[in-house]
N, C-alpha and C positions, 0 to 999 in steps of 0.2 A: 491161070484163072482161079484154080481152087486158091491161090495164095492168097492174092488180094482180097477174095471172099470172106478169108478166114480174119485176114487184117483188117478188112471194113467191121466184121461183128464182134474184132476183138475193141476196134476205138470205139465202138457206138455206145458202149457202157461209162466210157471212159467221159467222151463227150456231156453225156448225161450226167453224169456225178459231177462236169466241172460245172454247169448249166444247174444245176441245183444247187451248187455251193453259192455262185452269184446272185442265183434269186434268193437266197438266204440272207448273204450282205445287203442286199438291195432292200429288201424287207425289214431288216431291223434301221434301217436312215429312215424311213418310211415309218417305223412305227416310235419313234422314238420321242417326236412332238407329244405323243398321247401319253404319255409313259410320266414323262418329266413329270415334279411334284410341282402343283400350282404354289405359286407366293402366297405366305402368308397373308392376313388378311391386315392394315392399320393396327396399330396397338393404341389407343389413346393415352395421351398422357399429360400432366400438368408442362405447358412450358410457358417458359418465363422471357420479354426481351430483355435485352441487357441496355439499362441506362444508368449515370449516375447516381448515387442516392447517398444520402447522409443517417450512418447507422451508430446505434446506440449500442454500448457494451461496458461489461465488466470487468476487470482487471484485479488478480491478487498476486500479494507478494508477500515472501517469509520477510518476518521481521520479530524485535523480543520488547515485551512490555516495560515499560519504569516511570518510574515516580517520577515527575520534573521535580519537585519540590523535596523531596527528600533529603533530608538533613541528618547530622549526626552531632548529638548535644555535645558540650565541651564543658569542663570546669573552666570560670573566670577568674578565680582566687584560689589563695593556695589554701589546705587546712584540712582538717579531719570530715570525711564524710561521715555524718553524722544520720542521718535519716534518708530511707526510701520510700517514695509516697504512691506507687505505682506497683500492678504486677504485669510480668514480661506477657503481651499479647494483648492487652487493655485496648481501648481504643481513646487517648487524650484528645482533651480540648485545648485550643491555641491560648498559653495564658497561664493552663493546669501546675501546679507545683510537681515537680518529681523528684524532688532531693533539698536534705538542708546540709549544708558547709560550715558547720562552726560559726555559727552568729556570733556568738557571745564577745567573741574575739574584735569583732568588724565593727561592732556596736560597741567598745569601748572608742575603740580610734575615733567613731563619728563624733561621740562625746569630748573628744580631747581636740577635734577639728572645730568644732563650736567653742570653745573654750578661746582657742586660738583666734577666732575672728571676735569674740566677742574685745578679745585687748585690743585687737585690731582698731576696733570700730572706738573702742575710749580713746584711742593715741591722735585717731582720728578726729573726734571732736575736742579735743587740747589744741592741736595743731591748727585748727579754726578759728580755735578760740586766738589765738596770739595771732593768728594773719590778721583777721579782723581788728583786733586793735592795732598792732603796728600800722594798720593801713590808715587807723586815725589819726596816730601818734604822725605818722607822716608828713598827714597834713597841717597837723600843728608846729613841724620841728623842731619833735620832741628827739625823734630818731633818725639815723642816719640811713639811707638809700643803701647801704649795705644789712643791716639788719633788718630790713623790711624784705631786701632779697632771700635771706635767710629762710624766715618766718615762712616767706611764701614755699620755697624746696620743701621745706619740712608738712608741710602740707600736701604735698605733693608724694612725699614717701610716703604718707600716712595712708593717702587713699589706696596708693599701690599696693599695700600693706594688709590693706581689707579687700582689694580684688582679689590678692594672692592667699589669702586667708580661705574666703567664699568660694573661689577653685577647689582647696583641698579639701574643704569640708562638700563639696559636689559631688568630689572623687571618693571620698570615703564612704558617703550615701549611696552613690553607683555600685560599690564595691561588696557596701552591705547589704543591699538588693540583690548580688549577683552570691549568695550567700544562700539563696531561695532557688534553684532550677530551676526555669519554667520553661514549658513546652512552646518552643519558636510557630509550631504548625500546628495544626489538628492530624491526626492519625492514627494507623497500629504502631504501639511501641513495641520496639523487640527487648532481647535477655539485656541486663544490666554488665556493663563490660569493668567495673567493679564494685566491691563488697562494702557492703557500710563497714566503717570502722576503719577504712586503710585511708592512708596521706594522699591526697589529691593536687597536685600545681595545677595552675595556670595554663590551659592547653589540652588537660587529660581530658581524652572521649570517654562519656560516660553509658552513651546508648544512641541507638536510630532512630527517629520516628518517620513511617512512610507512609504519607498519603494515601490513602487508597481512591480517592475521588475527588478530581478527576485522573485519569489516567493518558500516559504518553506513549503513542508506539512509534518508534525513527526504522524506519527500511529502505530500501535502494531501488532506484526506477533504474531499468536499461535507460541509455541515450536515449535512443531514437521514442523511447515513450516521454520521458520527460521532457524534450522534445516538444512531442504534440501535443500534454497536458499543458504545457505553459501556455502556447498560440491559441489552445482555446480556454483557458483562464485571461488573457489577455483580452479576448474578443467577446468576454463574459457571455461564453452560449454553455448553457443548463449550471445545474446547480452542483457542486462535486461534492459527494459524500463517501464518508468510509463505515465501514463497518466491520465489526468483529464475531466471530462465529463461536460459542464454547460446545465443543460436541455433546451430546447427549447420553444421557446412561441410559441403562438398561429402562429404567423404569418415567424418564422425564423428557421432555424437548427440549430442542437446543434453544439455548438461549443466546441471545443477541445483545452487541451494544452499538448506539450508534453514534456518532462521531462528525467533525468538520475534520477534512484538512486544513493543518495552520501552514504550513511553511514546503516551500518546493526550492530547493539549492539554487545556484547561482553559478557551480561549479563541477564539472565534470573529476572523479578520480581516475586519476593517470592509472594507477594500478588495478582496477575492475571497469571503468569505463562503465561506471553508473554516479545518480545523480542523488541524493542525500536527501528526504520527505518524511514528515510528520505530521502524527493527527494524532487528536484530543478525543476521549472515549469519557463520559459522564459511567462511572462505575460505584453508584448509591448502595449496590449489595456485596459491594468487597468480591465480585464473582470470578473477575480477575487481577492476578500478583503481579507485582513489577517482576519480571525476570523471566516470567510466562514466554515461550517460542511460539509464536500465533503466526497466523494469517490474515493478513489487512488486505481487506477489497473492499478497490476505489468503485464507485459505481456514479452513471452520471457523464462517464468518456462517452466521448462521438469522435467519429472519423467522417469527413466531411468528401462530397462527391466521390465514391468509391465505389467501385464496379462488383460485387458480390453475389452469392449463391447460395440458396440454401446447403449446407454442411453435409446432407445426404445425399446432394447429387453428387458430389467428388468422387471418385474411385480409383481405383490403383492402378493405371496402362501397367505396361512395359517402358512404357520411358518417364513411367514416374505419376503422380497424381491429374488426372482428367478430367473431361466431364462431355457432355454429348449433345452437340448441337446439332440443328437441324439447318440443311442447304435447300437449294430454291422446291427443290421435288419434297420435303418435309421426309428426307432419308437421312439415317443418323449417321453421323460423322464423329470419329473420337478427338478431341482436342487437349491437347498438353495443357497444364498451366501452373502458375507457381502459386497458390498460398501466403497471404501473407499474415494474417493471422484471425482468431476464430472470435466472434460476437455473438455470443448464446448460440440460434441457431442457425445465424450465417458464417460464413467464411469469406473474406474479404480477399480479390483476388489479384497479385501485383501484376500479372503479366497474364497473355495467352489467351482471351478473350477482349473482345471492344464493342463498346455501342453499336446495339443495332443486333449483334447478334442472339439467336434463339436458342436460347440453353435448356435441355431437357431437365424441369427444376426435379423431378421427383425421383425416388430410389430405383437407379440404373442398372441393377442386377437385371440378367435376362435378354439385356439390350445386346446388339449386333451391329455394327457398322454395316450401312446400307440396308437394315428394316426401315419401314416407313411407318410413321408416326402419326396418328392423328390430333394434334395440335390440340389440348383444353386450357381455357382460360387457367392462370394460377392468380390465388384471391390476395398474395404476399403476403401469407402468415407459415414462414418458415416452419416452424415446431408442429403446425401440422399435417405440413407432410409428412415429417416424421413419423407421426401416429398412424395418419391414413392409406400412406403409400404401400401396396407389395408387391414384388416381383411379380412379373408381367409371365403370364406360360408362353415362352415363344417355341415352343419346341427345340431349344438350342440343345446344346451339347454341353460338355463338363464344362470347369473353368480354364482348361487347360485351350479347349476349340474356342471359348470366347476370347482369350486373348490372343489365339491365331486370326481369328476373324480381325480382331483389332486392328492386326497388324499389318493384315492385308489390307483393310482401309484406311489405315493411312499411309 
């Protein structure tokens, strides 16, 4: 009896400790509802649906400046350069004299080509003169049908005689004109590539003169841009212009020129798999060189029905560039998508979103797969939400928890 006694008030402690350990578990399921941290509350934000739309953008491409018309003088005759009428960097008029070649020389010849046609022109009228009569004598028969034949050939050499005359004295006037350099263009001339007083032939370059106004830049479109500049040059939608940028110094703004494109290839290079484009730039203050490496932007491109985003909603997943749409509950969801290229301040998007759905358009920092959103109209002026937009406080974690969150929602 004492045994059992003792065994009953050894378990009644024991009972009691397990009876309090369970009311313990039972108590914390019990308190655990009240404990949880309530859901946030809606974050509002600008969202945008996705429809087609036709957006306007910019495009620039390296490319190097030059003179179309750029020429390089030549001597036309042979002879002593005798005078230079120019200094290297002047700016000629189309016309201007830049050099004299030994006249004196060219201008006897003209004088002896004159000479030559003036016998010409007497042999000429002799020979007139006896056609003419034989031709009466003829009809008298005085003369014989051979000598009238005569009469007439030799009139016939006569005349050939002063064409051939009138030719060389052409040639020798051309010649002695060409005696005088004159400037083929207007522009900057450069250094003289030689010295008065040396022997010059037929051929010798004497100097450059290059344009400065207007000005040419040729650069190279990708394919698939050249491309779609044609289809909508074809379909004459907006107006395509170019423009060129001179950066600014220290103390001035950048100055601008502005331009037409003239010319879009016809032919892709097999070896870069780009397409051949040039534009015309009105350059009245010399402010750009031929030979200048610039930057030509086309402005005036459109991309036509194309699904896009404002550029600040994009952000980096884990599986690559994103953006955050909202499902039926207005809970954010992460969606992949590819980029296909940027338009001021949209981004044009090739895959990974489609009509209809609701893209969170404004700066996604903050955001969480499965917060809830509250939906505000966006007024479709990209650039300011850039300005306007900031991270949202959701109480989240580093950037390391938002993109575990991510990746738990998707």
């Amino acid at each position: 009896m004492l045994t059992m006694k003792s065994e009953r008030i050894w378990m009644t402690p024991l009972l009691l400790s397990f009876g309090l350990l369970l009311a313990g578990c039972g108590g914390e399921q019990e308190a655990s509802p009240s404990e949880q941290q309530q859901a946030p509350p809606p974050v509002p934000a600008q969202v945008m649906e996705m429809a087609p739309r036709d957006i306007s953008l910019d495009k620039s491409y390296p490319a190097m400046l030059r003179s179309d018309n750029e020429v390089t003088v030549v001597a036309r005759v042979n002879g002593t350069l005798e005078e230079r009428l120019f200094e290297p960097g002047d700016l000629v008029e189309k016309g201007e004299s830049l050099y004299t070649i030994e006249p004196l020389v060219y201008q006897a010849e003209v004088r002896r080509r004159e000479a030559d046609l003036q016998s010409a022109e007497a042999e000429l009228s002799r020979a007139q003169r006896d056609a003419n009569r034989y031709e009466r004598l003829l009809g008298q028969n005085s003369v014989s049908r051979q000598q009238y034949d005569q009469a007439q050939s030799e009139l016939l050499v006569a005349r050939a005689n002063v064409a051939q005359a009138q030719a060389a004295l052409d040639s020798a006037r051309i010649d002695l004109d060409y005696t005088s350099v004159e400037a083929p263009v207007a522009g900057m001339i450069g250094l003289s590539e030689v010295n008065v007083g040396n022997l010059v032939d037929a051929g010798t370059e004497l100097v450059t003169i290059t344009p400065l106004d207007p000005l040419e830049v040729r650069f190279q479109l990708p394919q698939a841009d050249a491309l779609k500049l044609r289809r909508q040059r074809q379909q004459n939608s907006g107006n395509i212009t170019a423009e060129l940028v001179f950066p600014a110094s220290n103390s001035s703004q950048p100055q601008r020129l502005q331009g037409q494109l003239e010319f879009l290839g016809v032919r892709v290079s097999e070896r870069t798999s780009t397409v051949e484009a040039s534009a015309t730039f009105d350059n009245p203050d010399g402010l750009f060189l031929p030979g200048q490496f610039v930057r030509v932007k086309l402005t005036g491109l459109q991309r036509f029905d194309v699904l896009a985003v404002p550029e600040i909603a994009v952000t980096e997943g884990l599986m690559g560039p994103q953006v955050f749409v909202l499902d039926e509950e207005n809970k954010v969801r992460a969606r992949t998508v590819e980029p296909l290229e940027t338009a001021g301040s949209w981004l044009i998007i090739a895959s990974g979103i489609e009509t209809g759905d609701r893209v969170v358009a404004g700066d996604p920092a903050g955001l969480q797969p499965g917060r809830v959103i509250e939906p505000q109209p966006f007024d479709g002026e990209a650039h300011k939400v850039a300005e306007t937009e900031t991270p949202q406080e959701t109480g989240a974690g580093s950037e390391g928890d938002l993109q575990t969150d991510e990746a738990d929602g998707a």
